[in-house]
N, C-alpha and C positions, 0 to 999 in steps of 0.2 A: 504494500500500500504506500502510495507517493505521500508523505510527512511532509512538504516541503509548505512553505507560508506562502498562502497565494492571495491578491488581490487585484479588484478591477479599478484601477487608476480615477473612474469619473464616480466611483462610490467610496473614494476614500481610502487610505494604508493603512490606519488602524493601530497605528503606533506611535509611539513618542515622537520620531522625528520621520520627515518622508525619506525613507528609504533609494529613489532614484540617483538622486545626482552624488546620493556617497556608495552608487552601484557602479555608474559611470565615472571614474575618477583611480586617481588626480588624473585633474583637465589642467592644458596649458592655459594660458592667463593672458586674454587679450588687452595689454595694456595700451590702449589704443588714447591717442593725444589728436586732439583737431581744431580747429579755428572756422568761427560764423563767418557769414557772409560779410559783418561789420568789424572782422577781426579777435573778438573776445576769444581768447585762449581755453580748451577744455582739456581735463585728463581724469581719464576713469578707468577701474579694470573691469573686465566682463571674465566670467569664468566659463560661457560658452562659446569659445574660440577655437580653431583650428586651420589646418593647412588643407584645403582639396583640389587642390592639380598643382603639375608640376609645370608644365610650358603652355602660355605664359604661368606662372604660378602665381594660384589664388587664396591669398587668405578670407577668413570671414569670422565676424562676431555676432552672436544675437543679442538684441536689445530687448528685455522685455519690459513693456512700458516705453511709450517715446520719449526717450531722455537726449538732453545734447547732444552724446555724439552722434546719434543717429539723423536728428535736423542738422547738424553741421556738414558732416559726409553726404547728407543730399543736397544742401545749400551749395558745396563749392564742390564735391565732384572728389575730394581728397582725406586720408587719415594716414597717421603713421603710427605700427604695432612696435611696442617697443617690451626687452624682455624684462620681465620681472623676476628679479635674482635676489636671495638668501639677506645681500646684503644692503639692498633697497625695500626690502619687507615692510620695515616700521611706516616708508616715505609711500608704499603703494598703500597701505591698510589706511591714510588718510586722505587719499586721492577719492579713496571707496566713502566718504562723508555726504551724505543730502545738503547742500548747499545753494547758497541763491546762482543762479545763472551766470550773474554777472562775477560770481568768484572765479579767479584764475588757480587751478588748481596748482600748477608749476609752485605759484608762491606758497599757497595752504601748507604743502609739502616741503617747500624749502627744495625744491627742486633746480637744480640749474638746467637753462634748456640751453640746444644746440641747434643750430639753422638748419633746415633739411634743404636739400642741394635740387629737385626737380618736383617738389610737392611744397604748399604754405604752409602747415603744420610745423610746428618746433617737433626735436626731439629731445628724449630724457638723455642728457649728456651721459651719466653715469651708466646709464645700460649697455653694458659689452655690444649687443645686437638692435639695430632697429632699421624696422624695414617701411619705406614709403611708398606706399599706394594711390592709386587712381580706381575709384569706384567704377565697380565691373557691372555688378546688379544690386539693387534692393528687394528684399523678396518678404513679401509681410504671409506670413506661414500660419495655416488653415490647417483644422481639424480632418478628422479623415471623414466628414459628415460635409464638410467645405464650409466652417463656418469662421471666418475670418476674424484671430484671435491678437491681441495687444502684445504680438513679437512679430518682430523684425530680423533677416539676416541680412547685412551687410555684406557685400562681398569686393573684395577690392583687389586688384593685378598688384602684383611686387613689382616697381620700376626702380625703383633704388635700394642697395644691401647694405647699411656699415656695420664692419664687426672690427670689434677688437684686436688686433694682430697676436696678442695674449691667448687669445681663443683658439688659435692654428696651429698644427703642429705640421710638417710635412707635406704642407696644404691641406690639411682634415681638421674641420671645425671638431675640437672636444667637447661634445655635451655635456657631461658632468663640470668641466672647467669655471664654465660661467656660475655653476652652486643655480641653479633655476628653480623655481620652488612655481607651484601646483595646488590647484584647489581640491579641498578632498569634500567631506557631504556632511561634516555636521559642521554648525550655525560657526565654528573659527579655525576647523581642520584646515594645513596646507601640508603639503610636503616637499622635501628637495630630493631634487636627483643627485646622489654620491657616487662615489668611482666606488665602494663595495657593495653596491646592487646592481652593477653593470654587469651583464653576461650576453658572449657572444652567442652568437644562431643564424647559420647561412641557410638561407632557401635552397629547396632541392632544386637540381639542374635540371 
């Protein structure tokens, strides 16, 4: 007999905390920075982020709720992902504050920014990696009934990379290097990626 905990998502889990996104996890951390149509600077993390294609390659974040950055990346077409590392932790955890509009999160944070070179967007100086996009699609995402629900995915082409020369070794970006820390599922889990959880695994030929 199957024992296992089951539940139907539109009736509820049934538990202390939702079970989902500490099923799905650690997720990378879209620390995504953007600028309005009138300039105001924004910077927030989204813990639904990822990479989906490789040429052109497209990152993408969901918004749920229309918050800034998602009218900014539709206003001017631009955002830059920037990574969120072990030792920028304190400066992203008050990036993530409910704030008025007009707050510049760069300063909240005590952030220094860096000019991005083919996008408006600042970047987070401090972050090994960040990457500047041009909005590919917005995709406001429907139930499977088609009922059109208050999340947004962003999706934007990489047209510019900077990484840290620290980060390379032989020409091979080191993931562990940068110490990258990850959202995990209860209400302040994160985690980082270490060099003693690294293990290799080639795909069969």
């Amino acid at each position: 007999m199957d024992n296992r905990y089951f539940y139907e998502p539109h009736k509820g889990h049934g538990l202390a905390h939702d079970p989902l996104n500490a099923i799905v996890a650690p997720r990378p951390i879209g620390w995504v920075s953007t600028v309005s149509a009138a300039g105001q600077r924004n910077l927030a993390p989204y813990s639904f982020f990822n990479l989906f294609n490789y040429r052109p390659p497209i990152i993408g974040f969901s918004s749920v709720t229309a918050k800034d950055s998602l009218a900014n990346a539709r206003a001017t077409g631009e955002f830059v992902w920037n990574l969120a590392t072990f030792d920028l932790k304190d400066q992203l955890n008050r990036t993530s504050a409910t704030v008025d509009p007009g707050t510049d999160e760069f300063e909240l944070a005590d952030l220094a920014s860096a000019p991005s070179r083919l996008v408006g967007p600042d970047r987070v100086a401090a972050s090994p990696v960040s990457f500047e996009c041009k909005v590919s699609d917005i995709v406001q995402l429907r139930s499977s009934g088609g009922t059109a629900l208050e999340a947004w995915l962003v999706l934007g082409e990489v047209v510019g990379v900077h990484i840290d020369p620290a980060m390379l070794q032989d020409g091979i970006y080191i993931t562990e290097r940068a110490r990258p820390i990850m959202r995990g599922g209860g209400p302040a889990d994160y985690f980082e990626a270490l060099p003693e959880s690294k293990f290799l695994m080639r795909r069969p030929d």
